[in-house]
LOLUM-896305 format. One record per residue: residue in one letter; x, y, z of N, C-alpha, C in turn; residue number from 1. Coordinates in Angstrom, 1 decimal. Example, Ala and Ser with C-alpha at 12.3 -4.5 7.8 and 13.67 -1.06 7.14 Angstrom:
LOLUM-896305
+---+--------+--------+--------+--------+--------+--------+--------+--------+--------+-----+
! r !    n_X !    n_Y !    n_Z !   ca_X !   ca_Y !   ca_Z !    c_X !    c_Y !    c_Z !   k !
+---+--------+--------+--------+--------+--------+--------+--------+--------+--------+-----+
! A !   13.2 !   -5.7 !    7.8 !   12.3 !   -4.5 !    7.8 !   13.2 !   -3.3 !    7.8 !   1 !
! S !   12.8 !   -2.2 !    7.1 !   13.7 !   -1.1 !    7.1 !   12.9 !    0.0 !    7.9 !   2 !
+---+--------+--------+--------+--------+--------+--------+--------+--------+--------+-----+
//
This chain:
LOLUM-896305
+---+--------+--------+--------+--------+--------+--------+--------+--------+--------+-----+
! r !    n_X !    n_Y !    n_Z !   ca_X !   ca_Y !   ca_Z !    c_X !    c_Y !    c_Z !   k !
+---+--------+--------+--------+--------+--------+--------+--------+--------+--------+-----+
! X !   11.3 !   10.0 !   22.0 !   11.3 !    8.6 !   22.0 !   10.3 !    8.1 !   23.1 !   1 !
! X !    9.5 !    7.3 !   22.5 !    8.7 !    6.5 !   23.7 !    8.8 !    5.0 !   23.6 !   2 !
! X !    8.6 !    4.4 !   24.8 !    8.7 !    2.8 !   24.7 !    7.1 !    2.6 !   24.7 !   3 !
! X !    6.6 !    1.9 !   23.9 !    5.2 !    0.7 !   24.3 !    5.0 !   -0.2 !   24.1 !   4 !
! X !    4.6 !   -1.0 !   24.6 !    4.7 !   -2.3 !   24.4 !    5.5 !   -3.2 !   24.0 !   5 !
! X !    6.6 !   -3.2 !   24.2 !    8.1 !   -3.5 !   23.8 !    8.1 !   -2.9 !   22.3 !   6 !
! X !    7.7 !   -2.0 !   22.1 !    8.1 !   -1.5 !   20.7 !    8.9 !    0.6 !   21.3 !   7 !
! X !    9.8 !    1.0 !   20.5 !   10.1 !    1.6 !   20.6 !    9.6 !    2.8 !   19.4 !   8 !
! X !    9.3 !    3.9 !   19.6 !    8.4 !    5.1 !   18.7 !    9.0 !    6.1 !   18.9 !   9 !
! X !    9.6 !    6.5 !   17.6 !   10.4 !    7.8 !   17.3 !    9.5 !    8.6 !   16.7 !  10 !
! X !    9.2 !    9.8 !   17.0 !    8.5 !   10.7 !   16.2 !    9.5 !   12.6 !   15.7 !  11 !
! X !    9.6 !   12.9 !   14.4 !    9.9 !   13.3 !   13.8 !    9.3 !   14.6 !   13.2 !  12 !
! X !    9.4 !   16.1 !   13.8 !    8.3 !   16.8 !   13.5 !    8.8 !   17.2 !   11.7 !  13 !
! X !    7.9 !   17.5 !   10.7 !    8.5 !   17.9 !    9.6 !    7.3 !   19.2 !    9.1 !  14 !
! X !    8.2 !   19.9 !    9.0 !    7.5 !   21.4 !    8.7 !    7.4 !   21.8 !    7.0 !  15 !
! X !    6.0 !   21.8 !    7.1 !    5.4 !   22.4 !    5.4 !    5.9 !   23.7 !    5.2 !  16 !
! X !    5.8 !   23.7 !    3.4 !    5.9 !   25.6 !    3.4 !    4.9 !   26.6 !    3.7 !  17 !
! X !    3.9 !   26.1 !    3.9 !    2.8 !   27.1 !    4.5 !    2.8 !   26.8 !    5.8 !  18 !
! X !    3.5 !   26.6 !    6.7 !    3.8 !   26.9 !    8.2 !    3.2 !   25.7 !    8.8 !  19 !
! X !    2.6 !   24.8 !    8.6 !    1.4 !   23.5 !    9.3 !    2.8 !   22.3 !    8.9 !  20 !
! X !    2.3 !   21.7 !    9.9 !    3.2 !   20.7 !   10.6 !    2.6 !   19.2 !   10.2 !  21 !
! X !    3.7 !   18.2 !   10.0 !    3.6 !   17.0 !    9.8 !    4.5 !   16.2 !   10.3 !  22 !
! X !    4.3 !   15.1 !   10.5 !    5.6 !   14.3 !   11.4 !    5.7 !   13.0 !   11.0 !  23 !
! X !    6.9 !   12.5 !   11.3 !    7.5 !   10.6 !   10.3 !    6.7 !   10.0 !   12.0 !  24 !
! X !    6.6 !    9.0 !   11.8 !    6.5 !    7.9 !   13.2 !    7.3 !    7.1 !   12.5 !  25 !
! X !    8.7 !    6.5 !   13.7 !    9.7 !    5.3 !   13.5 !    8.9 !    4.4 !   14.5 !  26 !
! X !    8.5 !    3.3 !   13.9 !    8.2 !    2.2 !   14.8 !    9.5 !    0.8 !   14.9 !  27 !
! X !    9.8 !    0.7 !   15.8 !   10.6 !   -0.3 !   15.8 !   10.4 !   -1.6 !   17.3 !  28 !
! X !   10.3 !   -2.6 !   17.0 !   10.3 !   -3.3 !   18.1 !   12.4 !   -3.4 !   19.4 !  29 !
! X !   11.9 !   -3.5 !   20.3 !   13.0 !   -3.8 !   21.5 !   13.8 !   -4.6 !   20.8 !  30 !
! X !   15.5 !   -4.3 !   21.0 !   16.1 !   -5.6 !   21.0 !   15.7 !   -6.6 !   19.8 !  31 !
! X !   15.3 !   -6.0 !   18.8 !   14.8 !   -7.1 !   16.9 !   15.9 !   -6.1 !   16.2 !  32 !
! X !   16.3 !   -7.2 !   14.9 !   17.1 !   -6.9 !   14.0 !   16.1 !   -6.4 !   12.5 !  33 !
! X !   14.8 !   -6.5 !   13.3 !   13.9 !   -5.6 !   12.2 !   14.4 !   -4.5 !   11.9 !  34 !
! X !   13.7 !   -4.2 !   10.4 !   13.5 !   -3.2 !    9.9 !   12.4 !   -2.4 !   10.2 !  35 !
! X !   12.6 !   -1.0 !   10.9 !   11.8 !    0.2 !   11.7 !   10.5 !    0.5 !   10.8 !  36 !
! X !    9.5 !    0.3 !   11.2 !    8.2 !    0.6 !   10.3 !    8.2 !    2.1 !   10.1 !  37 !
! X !    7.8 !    2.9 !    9.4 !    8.3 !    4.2 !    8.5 !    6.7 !    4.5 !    8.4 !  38 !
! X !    6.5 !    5.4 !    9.0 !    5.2 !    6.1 !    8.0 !    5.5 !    7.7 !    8.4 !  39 !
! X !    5.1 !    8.5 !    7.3 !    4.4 !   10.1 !    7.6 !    3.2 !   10.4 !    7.7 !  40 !
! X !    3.2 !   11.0 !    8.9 !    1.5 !   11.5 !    9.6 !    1.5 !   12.5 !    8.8 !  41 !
! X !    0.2 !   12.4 !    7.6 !   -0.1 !   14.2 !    6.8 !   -1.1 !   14.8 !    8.0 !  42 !
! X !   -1.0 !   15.2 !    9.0 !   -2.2 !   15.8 !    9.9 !   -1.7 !   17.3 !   10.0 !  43 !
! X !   -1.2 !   18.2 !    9.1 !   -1.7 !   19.5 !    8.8 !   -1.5 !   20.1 !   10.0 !  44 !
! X !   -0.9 !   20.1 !   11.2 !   -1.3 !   20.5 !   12.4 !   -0.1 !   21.9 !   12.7 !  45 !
! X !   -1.3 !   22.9 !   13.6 !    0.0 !   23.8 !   13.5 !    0.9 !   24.2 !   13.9 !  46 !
! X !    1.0 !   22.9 !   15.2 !    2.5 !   23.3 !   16.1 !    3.4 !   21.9 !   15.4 !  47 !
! X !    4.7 !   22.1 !   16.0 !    5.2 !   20.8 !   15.7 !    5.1 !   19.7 !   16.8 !  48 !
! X !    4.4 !   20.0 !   18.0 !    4.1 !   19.3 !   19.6 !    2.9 !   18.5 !   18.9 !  49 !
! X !    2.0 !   19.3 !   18.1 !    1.1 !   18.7 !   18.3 !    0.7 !   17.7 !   16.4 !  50 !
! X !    1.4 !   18.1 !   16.0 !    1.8 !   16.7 !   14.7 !    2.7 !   15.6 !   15.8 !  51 !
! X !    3.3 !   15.7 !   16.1 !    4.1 !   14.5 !   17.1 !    3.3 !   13.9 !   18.1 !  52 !
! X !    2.1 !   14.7 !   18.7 !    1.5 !   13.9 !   19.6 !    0.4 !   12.7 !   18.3 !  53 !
! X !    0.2 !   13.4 !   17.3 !   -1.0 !   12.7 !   15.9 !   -0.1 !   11.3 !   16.0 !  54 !
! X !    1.2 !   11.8 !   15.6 !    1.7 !   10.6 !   15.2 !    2.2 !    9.2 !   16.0 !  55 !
! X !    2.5 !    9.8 !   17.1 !    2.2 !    9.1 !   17.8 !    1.1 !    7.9 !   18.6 !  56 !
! X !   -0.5 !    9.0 !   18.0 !   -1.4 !    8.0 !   18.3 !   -1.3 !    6.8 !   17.2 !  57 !
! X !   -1.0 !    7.4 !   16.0 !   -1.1 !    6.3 !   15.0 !    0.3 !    5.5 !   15.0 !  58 !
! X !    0.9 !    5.6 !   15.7 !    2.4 !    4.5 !   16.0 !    1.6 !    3.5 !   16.7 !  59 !
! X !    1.3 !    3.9 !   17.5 !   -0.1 !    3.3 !   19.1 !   -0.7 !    2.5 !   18.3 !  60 !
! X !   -1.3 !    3.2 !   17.4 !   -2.7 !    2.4 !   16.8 !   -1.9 !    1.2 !   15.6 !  61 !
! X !   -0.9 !    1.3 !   15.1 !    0.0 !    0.4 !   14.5 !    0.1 !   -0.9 !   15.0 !  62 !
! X !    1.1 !   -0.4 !   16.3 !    0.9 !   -1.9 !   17.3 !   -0.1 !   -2.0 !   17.9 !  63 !
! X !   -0.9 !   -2.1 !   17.8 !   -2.3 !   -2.7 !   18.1 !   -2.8 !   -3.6 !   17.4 !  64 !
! X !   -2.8 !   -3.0 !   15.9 !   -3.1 !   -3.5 !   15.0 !   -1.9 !   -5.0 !   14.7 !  65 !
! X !   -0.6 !   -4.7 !   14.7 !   -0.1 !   -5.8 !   14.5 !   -0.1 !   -6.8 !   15.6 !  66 !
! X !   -0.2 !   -6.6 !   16.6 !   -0.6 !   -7.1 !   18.0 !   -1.5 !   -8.2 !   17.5 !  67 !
! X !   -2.5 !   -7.9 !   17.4 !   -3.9 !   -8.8 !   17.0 !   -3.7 !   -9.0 !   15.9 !  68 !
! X !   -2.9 !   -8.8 !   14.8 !   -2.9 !   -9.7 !   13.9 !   -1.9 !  -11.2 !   14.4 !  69 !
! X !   -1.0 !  -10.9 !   14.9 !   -0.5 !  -11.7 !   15.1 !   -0.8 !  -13.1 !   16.5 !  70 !
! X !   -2.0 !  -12.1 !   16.7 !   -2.2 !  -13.6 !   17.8 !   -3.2 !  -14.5 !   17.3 !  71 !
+---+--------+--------+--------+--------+--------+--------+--------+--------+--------+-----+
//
């Protein structure tokens, strides 16, 4: 779990049958009765440290994006 930006980011490692790694990103804002933004990172990667760190950047790059949409 990490906090940024008042959003909270769960990442989820999920293991293929050919051994390469993929991971969910839960995005959720602090303290909202939202519903958790949901996506799976397909980044193929071959530890599960390092699909979690992928998905992470793209949780990052999420709120950013809704950041600036919203201002």
């Amino acid at each position: 779990m990490v906090l940024y930006r008042g959003y909270t980011i769960y990442t989820i490692p999920i293991q293929l049958t050919n051994g390469l790694w993929n991971a969910e990103a839960r995005v959720r804002r602090v303290r909202s009765g939202e519903e958790p933004y949901i996506d799976v990172v397909n980044c193929r990667k071959p530890t599960a440290d390092a699909a979690e760190t992928a998905a992470l950047v793209v949780a990052e790059r999420w709120v950013h994006r809704r950041e600036t949409e919203s201002a």
